[in-house]
GUVEXBA-86478 format. One line per field, with one value per residue (C-alpha): x, y, z; residue number from 1. Coordinates in Angstrom, 1 decimal, decimal comma, padded with zeros to 4 digits. Layout:
X	[X; ...];
Y	[Y; ...];
Z	[Z; ...];
k	[NUM; ...];
//
This chain:
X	[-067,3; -064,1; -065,0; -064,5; -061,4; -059,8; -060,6; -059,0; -056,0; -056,1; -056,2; -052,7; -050,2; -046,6; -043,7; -040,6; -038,4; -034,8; -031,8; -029,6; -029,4; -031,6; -030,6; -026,9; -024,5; -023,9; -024,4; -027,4; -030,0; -033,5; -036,3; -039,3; -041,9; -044,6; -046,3; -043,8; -041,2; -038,4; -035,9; -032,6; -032,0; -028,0; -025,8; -023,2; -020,9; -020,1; -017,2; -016,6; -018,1; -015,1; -016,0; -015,5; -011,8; -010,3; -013,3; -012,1; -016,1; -019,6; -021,9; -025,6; -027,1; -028,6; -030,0; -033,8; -032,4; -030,9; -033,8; -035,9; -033,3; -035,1; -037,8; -035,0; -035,2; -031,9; -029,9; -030,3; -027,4; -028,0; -024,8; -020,7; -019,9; -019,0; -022,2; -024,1; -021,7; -019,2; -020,8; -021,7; -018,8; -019,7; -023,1; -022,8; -021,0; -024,1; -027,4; -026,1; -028,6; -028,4; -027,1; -028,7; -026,6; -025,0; -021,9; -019,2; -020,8; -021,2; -016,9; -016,2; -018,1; -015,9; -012,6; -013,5; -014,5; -011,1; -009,6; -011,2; -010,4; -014,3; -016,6; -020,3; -022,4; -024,4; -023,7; -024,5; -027,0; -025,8; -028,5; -029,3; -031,3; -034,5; -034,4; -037,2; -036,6; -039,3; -038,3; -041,1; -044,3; -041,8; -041,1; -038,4; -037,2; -033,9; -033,9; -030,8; -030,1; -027,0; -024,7; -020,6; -019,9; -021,2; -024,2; -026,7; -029,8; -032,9; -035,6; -039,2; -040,7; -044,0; -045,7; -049,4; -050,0; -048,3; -045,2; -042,5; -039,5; -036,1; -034,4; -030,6; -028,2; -029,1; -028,6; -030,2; -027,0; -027,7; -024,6; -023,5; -019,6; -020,7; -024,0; -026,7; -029,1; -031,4; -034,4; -036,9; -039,3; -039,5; -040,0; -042,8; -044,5; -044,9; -046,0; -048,7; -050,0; -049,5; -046,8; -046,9; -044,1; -041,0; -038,1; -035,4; -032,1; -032,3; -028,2; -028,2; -032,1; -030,3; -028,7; -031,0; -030,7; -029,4; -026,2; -023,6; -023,1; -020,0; -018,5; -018,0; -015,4; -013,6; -013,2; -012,2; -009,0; -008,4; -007,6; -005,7; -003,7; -003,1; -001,3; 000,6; 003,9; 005,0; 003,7; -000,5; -001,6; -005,6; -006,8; -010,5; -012,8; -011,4; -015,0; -015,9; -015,4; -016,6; -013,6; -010,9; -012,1; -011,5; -008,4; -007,2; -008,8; -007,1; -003,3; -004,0; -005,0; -001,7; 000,7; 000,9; 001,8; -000,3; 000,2; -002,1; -000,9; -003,1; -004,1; -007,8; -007,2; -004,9; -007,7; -011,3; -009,4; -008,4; -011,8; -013,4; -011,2; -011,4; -015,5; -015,2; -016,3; -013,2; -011,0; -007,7; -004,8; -002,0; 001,0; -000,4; -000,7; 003,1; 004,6; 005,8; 009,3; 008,6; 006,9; 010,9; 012,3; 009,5; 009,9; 007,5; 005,4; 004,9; 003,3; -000,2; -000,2; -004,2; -004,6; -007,0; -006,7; -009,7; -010,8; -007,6; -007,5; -004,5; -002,8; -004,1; -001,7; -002,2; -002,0; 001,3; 002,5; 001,6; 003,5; 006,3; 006,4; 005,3; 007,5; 007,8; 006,6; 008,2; 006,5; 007,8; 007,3; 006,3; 003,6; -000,4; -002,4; -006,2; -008,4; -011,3; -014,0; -016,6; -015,2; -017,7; -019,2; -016,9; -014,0; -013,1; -010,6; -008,0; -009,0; -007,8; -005,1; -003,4; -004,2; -002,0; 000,5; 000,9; 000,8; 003,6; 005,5; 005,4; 002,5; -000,2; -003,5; -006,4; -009,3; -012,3; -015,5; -015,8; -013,0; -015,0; -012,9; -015,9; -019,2; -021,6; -023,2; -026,2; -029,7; -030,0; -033,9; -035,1; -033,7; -035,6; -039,0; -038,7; -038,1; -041,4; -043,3; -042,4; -043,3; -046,4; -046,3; -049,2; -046,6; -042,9; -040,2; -036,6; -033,4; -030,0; -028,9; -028,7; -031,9; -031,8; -031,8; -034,4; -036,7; -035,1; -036,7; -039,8; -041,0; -039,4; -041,9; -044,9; -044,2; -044,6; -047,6; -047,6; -049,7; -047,7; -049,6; -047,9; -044,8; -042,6; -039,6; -038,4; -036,1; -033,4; -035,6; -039,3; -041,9; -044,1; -046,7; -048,7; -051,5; -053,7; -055,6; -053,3; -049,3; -048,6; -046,0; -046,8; -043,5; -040,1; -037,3; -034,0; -031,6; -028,7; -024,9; -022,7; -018,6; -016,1; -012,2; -009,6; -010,8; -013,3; -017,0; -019,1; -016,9; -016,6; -019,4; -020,3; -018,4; -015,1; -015,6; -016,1; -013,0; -011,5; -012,2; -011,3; -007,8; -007,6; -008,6; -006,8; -004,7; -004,9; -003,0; -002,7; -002,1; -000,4; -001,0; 001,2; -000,4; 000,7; -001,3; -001,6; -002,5; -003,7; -001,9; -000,6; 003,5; 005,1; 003,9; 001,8; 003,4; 001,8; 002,2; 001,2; 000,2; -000,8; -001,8; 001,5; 005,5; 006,8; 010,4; 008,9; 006,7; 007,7; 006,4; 002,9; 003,7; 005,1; 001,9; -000,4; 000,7; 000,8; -003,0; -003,7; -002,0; -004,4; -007,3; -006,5; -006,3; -009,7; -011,2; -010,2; -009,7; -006,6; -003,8; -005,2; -007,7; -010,2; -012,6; -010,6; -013,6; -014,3; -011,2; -010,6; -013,5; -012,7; -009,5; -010,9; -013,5; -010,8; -008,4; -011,1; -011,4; -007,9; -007,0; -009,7; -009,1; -004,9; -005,4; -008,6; -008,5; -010,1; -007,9; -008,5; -007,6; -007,1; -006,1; -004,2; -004,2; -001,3; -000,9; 002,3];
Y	[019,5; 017,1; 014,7; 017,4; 018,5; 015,1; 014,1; 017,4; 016,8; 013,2; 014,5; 016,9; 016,3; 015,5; 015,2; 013,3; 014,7; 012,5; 014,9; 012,1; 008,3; 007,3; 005,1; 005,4; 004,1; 006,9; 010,8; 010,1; 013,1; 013,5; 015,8; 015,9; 018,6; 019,7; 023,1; 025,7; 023,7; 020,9; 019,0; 016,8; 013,7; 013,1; 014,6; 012,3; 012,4; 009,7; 008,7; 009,7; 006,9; 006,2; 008,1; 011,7; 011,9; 013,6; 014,2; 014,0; 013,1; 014,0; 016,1; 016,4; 019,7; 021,8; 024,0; 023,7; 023,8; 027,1; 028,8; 027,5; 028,1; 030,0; 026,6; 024,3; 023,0; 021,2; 018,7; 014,9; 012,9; 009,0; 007,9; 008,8; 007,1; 009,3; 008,5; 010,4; 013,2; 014,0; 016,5; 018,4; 020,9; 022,2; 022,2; 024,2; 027,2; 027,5; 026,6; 027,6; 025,5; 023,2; 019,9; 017,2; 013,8; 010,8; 011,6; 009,9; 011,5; 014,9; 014,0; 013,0; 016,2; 018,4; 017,0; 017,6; 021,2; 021,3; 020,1; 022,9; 026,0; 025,9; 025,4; 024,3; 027,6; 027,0; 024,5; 020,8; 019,2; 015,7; 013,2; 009,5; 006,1; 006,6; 010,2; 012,7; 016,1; 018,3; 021,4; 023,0; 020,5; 017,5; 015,4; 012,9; 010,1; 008,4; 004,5; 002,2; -000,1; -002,3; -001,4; -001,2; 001,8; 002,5; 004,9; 004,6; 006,2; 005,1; 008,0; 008,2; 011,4; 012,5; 015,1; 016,0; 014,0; 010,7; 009,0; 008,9; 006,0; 006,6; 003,2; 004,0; 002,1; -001,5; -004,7; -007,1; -008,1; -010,5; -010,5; -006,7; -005,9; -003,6; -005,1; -002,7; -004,9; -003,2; -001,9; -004,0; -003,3; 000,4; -000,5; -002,7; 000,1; 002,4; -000,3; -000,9; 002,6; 003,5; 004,1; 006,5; 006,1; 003,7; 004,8; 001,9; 001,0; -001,0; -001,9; -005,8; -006,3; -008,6; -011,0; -013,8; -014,6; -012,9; -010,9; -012,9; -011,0; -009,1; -011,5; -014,1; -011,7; -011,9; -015,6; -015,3; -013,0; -014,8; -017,9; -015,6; -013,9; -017,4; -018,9; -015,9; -016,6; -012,8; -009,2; -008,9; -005,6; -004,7; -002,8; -001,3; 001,7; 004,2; 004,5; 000,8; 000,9; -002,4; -004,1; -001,8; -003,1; -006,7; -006,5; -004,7; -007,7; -010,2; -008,4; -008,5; -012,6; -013,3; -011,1; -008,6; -004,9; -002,7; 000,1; 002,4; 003,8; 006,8; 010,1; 009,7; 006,1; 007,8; 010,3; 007,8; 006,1; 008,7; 010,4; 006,8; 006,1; 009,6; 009,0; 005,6; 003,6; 001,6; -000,5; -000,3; -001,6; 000,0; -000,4; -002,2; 001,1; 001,7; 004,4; 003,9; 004,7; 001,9; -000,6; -000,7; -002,2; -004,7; -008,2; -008,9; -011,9; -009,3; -006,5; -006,0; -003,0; -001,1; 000,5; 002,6; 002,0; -000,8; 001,2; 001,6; 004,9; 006,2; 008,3; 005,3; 003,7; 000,0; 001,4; 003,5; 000,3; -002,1; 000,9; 000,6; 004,2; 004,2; 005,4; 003,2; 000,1; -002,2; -005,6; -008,6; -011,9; -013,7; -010,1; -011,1; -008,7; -008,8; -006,4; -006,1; -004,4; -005,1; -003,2; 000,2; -000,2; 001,9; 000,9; -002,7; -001,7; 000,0; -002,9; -005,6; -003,6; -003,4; -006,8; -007,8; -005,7; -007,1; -010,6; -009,9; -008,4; -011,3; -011,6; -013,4; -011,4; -012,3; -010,9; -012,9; -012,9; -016,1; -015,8; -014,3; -011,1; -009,3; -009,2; -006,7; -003,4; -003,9; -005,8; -008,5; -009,8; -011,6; -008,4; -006,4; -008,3; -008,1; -004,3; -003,8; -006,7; -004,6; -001,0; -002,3; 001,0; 002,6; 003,4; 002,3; 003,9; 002,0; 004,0; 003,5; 001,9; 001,4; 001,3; -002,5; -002,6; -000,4; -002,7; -006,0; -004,2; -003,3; -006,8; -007,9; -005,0; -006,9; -010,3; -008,9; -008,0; -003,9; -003,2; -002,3; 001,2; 002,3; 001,5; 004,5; 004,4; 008,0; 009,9; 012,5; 015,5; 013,7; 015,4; 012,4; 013,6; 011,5; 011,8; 009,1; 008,1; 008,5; 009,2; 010,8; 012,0; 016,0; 017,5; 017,9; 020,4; 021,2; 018,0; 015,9; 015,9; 018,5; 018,0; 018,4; 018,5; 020,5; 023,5; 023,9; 022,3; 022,8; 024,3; 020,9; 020,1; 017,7; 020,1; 019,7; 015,9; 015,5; 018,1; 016,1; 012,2; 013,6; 014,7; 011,0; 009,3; 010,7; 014,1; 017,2; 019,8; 023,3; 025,4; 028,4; 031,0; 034,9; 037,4; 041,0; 043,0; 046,2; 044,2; 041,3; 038,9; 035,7; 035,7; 032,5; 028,9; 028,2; 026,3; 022,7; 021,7; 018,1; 016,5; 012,8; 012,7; 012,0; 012,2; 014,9; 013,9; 010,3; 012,2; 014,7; 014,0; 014,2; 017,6; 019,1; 017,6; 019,2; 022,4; 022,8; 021,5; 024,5; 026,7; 025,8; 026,3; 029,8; 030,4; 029,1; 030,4; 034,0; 034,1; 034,8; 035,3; 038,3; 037,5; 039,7; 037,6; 035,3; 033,9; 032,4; 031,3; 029,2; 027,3; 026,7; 025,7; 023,3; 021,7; 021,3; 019,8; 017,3; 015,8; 015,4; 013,9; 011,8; 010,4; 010,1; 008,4; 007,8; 009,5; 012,9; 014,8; 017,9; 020,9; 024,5; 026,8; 030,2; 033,8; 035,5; 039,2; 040,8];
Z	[448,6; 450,6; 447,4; 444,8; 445,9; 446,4; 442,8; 441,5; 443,9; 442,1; 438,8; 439,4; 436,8; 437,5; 434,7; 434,5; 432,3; 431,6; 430,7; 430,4; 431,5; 428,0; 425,8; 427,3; 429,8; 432,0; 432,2; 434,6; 434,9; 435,6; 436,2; 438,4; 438,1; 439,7; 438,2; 438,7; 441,0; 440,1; 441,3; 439,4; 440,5; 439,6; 437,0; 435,8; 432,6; 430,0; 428,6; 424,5; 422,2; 419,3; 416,7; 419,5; 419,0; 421,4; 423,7; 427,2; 428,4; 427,6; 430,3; 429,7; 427,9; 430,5; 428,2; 430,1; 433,3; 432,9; 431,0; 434,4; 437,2; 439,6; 439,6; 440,8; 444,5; 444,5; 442,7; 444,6; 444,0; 444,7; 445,1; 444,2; 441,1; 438,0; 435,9; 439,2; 439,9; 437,3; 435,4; 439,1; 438,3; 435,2; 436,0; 439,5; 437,7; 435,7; 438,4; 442,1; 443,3; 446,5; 446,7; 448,7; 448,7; 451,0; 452,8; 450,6; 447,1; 448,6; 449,7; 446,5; 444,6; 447,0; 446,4; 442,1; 442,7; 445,1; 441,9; 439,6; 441,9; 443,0; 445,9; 446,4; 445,8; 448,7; 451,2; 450,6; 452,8; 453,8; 453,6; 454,9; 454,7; 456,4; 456,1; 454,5; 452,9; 452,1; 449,5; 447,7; 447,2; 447,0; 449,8; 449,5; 451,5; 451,1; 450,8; 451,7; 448,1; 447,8; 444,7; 444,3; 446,0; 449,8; 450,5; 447,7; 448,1; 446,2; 446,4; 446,8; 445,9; 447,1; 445,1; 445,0; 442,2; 443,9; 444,5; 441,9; 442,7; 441,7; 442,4; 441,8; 440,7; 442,7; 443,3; 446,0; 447,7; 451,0; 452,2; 451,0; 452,1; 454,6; 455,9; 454,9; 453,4; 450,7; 452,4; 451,5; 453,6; 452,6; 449,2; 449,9; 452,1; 449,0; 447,2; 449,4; 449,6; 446,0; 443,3; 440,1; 438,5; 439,3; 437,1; 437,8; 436,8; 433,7; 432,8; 433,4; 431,9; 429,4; 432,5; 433,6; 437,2; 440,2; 440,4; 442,7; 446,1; 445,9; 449,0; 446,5; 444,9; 448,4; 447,5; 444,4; 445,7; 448,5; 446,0; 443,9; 446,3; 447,8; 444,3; 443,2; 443,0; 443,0; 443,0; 442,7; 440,5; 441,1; 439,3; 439,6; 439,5; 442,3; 443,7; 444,3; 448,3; 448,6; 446,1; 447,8; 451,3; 450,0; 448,2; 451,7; 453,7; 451,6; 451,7; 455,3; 455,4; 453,2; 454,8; 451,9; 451,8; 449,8; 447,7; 446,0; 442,5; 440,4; 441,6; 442,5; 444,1; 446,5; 447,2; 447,6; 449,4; 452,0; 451,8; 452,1; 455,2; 457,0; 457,0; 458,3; 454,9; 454,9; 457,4; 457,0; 459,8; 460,2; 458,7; 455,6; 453,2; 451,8; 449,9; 446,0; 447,6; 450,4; 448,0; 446,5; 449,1; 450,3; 448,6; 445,4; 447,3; 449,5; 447,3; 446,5; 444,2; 444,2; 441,0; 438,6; 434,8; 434,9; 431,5; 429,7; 430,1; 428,9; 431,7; 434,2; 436,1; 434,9; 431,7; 432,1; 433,6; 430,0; 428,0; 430,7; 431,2; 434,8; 437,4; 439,8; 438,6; 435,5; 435,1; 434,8; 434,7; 437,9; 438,1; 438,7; 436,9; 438,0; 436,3; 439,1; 436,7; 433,8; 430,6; 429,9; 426,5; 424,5; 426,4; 424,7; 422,7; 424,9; 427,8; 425,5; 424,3; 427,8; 428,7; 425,6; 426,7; 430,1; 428,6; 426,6; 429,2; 431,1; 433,7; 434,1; 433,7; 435,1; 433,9; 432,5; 433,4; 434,6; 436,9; 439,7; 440,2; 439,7; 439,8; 438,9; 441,1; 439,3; 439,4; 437,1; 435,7; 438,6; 440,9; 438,6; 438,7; 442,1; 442,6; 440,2; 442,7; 445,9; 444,7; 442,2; 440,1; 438,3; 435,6; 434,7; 433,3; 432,5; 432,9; 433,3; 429,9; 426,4; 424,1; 424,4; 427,5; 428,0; 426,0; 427,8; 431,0; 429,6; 428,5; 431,9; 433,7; 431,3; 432,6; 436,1; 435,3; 433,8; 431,1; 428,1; 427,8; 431,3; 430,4; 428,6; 427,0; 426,3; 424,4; 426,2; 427,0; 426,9; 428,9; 430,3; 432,5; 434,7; 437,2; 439,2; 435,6; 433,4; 431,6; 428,1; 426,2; 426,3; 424,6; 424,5; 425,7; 424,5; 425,6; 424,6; 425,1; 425,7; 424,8; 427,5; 425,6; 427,8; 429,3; 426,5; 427,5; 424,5; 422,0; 420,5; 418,0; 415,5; 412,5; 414,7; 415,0; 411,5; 410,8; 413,5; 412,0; 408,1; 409,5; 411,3; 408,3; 405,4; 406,8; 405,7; 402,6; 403,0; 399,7; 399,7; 396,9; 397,0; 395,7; 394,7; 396,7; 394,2; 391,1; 392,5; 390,1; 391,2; 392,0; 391,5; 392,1; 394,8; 398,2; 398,7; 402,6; 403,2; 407,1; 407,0; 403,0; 401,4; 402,9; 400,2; 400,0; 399,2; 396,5; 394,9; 391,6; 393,1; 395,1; 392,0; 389,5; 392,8; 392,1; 388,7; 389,1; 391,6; 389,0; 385,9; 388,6; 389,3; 385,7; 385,2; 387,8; 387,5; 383,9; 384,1; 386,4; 388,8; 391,9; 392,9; 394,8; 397,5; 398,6; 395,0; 394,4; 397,5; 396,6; 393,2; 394,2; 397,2; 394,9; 392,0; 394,2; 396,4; 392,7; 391,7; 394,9; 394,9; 391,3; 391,8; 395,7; 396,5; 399,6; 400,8; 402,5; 404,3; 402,0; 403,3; 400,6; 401,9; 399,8; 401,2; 400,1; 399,3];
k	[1; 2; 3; 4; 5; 6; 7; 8; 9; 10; 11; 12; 13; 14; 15; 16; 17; 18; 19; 20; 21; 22; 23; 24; 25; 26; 27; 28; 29; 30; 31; 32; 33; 34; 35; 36; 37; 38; 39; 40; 41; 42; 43; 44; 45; 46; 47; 48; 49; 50; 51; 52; 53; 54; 55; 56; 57; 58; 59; 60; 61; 62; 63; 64; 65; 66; 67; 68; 69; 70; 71; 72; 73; 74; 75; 76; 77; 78; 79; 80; 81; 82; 83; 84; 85; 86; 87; 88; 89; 90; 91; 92; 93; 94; 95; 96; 97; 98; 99; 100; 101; 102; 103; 104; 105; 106; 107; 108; 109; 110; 111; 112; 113; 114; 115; 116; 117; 118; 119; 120; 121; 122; 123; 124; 125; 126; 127; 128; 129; 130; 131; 132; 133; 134; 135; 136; 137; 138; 139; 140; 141; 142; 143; 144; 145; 146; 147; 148; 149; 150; 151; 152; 153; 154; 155; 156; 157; 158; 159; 160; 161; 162; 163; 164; 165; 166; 167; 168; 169; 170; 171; 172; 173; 174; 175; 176; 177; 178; 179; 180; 181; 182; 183; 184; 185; 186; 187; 188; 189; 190; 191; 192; 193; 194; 195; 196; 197; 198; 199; 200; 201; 202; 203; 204; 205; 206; 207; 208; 209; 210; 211; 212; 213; 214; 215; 216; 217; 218; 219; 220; 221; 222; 223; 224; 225; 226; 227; 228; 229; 230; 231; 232; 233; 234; 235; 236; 237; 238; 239; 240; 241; 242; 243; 244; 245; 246; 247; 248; 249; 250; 251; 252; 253; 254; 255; 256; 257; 258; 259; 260; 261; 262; 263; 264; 265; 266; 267; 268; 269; 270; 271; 272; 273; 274; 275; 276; 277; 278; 279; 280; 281; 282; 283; 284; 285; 286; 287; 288; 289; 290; 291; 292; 293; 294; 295; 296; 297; 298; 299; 300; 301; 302; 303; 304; 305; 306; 307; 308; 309; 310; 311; 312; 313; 314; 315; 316; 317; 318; 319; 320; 321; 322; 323; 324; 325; 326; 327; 328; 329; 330; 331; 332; 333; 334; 335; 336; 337; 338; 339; 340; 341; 342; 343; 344; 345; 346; 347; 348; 349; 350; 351; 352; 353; 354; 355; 356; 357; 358; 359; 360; 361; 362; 363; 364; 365; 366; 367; 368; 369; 370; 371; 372; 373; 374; 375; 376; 377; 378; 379; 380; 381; 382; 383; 384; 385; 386; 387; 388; 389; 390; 391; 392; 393; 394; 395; 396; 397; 398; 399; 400; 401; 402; 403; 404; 405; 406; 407; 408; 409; 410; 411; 412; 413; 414; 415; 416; 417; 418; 419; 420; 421; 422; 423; 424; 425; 426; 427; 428; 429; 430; 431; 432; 433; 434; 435; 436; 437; 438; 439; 440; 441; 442; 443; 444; 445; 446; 447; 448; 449; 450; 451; 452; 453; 454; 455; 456; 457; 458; 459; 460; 461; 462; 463; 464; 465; 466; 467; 468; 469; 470; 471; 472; 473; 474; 475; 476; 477; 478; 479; 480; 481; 482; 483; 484; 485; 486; 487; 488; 489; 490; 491; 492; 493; 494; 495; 496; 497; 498; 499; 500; 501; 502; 503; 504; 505; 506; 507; 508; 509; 510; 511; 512; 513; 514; 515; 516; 517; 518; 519; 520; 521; 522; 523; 524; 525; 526; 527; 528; 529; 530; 531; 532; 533; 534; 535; 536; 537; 538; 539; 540; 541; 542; 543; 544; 545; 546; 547; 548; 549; 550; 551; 552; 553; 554; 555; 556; 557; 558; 559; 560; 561; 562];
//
């Protein structure tokens, strides 16, 4: 009887279902469920790829969340970076659900919904290394990993079926900024009495090796601070504590001010300070106002703009159009950050800009400025050696990287039929014998432009990319409204196609062509079905345009009654 029902306890299924974090860098999200119960672990954003012009960032679809609300136990968040938290927001005005998290992400997520006129729905529940949570049949305990930002969380869920490992973002760091070693021996202990599934970051599969420990970037801006001959500009993702701590402690070693430009470096680092995650003396934070009147080879200016974000700081400063700062030559630019695929472009574009407005820029790779958050292969190995998992699933990256860290799992010593790559919104179900693919639910990316969060689709990119590419021409055509018979010739407005004062010839030929389409089309000079005759007069033009330019310009015809 005790044997039966351990075997059908053995034999419960558990699914892991990614929402996001597939085959992507960023918008982190993923799904645990156990019959009728789940929890989300994170709920990040992403920036736009290219090609989404005008798309401020990209949220996950929570399409199956919604439709199975009242199943939710909470939302986990492993640590405060943007790809973990940023979509939080949008997705707490849909699922009031709870919010379990370490102190400085749950700070963060307040100080966003502060920002949006919103609070948490029902009050966070601060969480910690070493400690367990039981909600529903889950059990989780929270396990102390090294990354970029302070307090990440790795999580091991218990479920009836077994133990599902989220690793976080991680690295092995020995010699970590603030101490906290990675808690190996935590790992190890699961590994010893039995891992399902280990889901684990995945974004430097490609990088043989170790990551360097992020003290080595301390050296490298100690040496840089050491040699510059006037005013130091870092720039570097607001939420990387660990950076910010160093570029303080180096100001401090070379007798530098420091002043900290853009909106939400101004705010981690006040949030990161009240909780006690940075060390800064006295007197070494200035004002923009103060910063004016301290001497250049005493300035340290702390920065965001790492990504070339536009309305950045660094970046308002290569446009000189910031405020306060103008640079000039004698400047040391150092861009503290690795660039986010997607980002090249308007990275390299600043870093010309500065160059040309005289500073020195320091920014490869090579230089030591930065090193990476994450695990690279031999990390990796070693994080599948520790927990030994029945299963593996890679997350946290591109497709290739996905696949990097799959052979990487093999090596170790997985069989390749327990390893799982997924697509966003996969159900893979596992259980003490086996793991399958057994569906899929709704899942994919949801637009955030403005106010607007999912009012931008794929027809509105497209609309969006053929008024980029070759502009757009509105035709006007009056009507009589009694007779229907067309009065006059039609109005030709032009918007990135052609300048009209530069071609007239062409405006007046375009409407003489819109003219004989009418009279084809309606047989005649009276139209009766508007519908019709837009289209004809669409179509008709497309091919003109095409034949005369070889471009495709947007074309909106207008009836106008009168």
């Amino acid at each position: 009887m005790i044997l039966r029902k351990m075997t059908s306890v053995a034999r419960e299924k558990v699914a892991v279902i990614p929402l996001g974090g597939i085959g992507e860098i960023g918008k982190n999200m993923f799904v645990i469920k156990y019959r009728k119960d789940m929890i989300v672990i994170d709920c990040g954003l992403m920036f736009p790829e290219e090609e989404m012009l005008g798309v401020d960032f990209v949220i996950p679809d929570i399409s199956y969340l919604k439709e199975h609300a009242d199943e939710i136990r909470g939302i986990f968040i492993t640590h405060g970076h943007e790809d973990h938290i940023g979509a939080l927001p949008y997705v707490l005005k849909e699922l009031p659900v709870p919010v379990y998290g370490p102190r400085l992400a749950l700070a963060l997520v307040e100080e966003k919904l502060k920002e949006r006129n919103q609070r948490f729905p029902i009050e966070p529940v601060c969480v910690s290394a070493g400690q367990k949570i039981t909600t529903g049949p889950f059990e989780i305990e929270f396990i102390r990993v090294n990354h970029s930002i302070s307090d990440v969380l790795a999580m091991a869920v218990t479920t009836p079926a077994g133990v599902i490992i989220h690793t976080a973002d991680f690295k092995f760091d020995q010699t970590p900024i603030d101490g906290d070693v990675t808690d190996y021996r935590k790992f190890a202990e699961y590994g010893t009495k039995g891992v399902l599934v280990l889901l684990s970051d995945s974004t430097n599969a490609e990088r043989p090796g170790y990551t360097l420990s992020e003290r080595q970037v301390g050296e490298a801006f100690d040496e840089a601070f050491r040699t510059a001959p006037g005013r130091i500009v870092v720039a570097t993702f607001a939420s990387n504590t660990h950076r910010i701590q160093q570029v303080i402690d180096a100001a401090c070693h070379h007798g530098r001010k420091v002043c900290l430009l853009g909106r939400s470096m101004i705010n981690v680092v006040r949030i990161a300070c009240e909780l006690g995650y940075l060390s800064i003396p006295g007197g070494i934070l200035v004002s923009e106002d103060e910063m004016q009147k301290i001497p250049d080879d005493r300035m340290v200016l702390l920065s965001t703009g790492s990504q070339g974000e536009p309305m950045a700081a660094l970046s308002r400063m290569a446009m000189a159009s910031h405020r306060s700062v103008a640079i000039k030559r004698g400047d040391t630019v150092i861009v503290s950050a690795s660039t986010v695929p997607g980002n090249e472009k308007l990275v390299a574009a600043n870093i010309n800009r500065l160059f040309k407005l005289g500073a020195e820029v320091i920014y490869e790779a090579f230089s030591g400025v930065h090193v990476s958050g994450h695990g690279s292969q031999e990390e990796l190995k070693l994080m599948i050696n520790l927990t030994r998992p029945r299963y593996f699933i890679p997350i946290h990256g591109e497709y290739r990287h996905l696949v990097k860290h799959a052979r990487l799992a093999q090596e170790v010593g997985i069989p390749e039929d327990r390893i799982f790559i997924p697509e966003i919104g996969s159900i893979l179900e596992f259980d003490s014998q086996s793991g399958a693919l057994a569906g899929q639910v709704p899942g994919g990316s949801v637009l955030v432009d403005g106010l607007g969060v999912g009012d931008v689709g794929n027809v509105v990119l497209r609309d969006r990319r053929q008024l980029s590419q070759d502009g757009i021409v509105v035709v006007i055509v009056a009507i009589d409204k009694a007779t229907g018979s067309v009065l006059g010739a039609p109005e030709v407005i032009t918007r990135g196609f052609v300048y009209v004062r530069e071609s007239e010839e062409f405006i007046e030929a375009t409407k003489q062509h819109v003219s004989k389409s009418l009279a084809e089309c309606c047989g005649g000079s009276t139209v009766s079905d508007w519908q019709a005759t837009k289209a004809a007069v669409r179509d008709s033009l497309a091919s003109y345009f095409y034949e005369k330019t070889q471009r495709q310009p947007m074309i909106l015809p207008v009836i106008v009654e009168i």
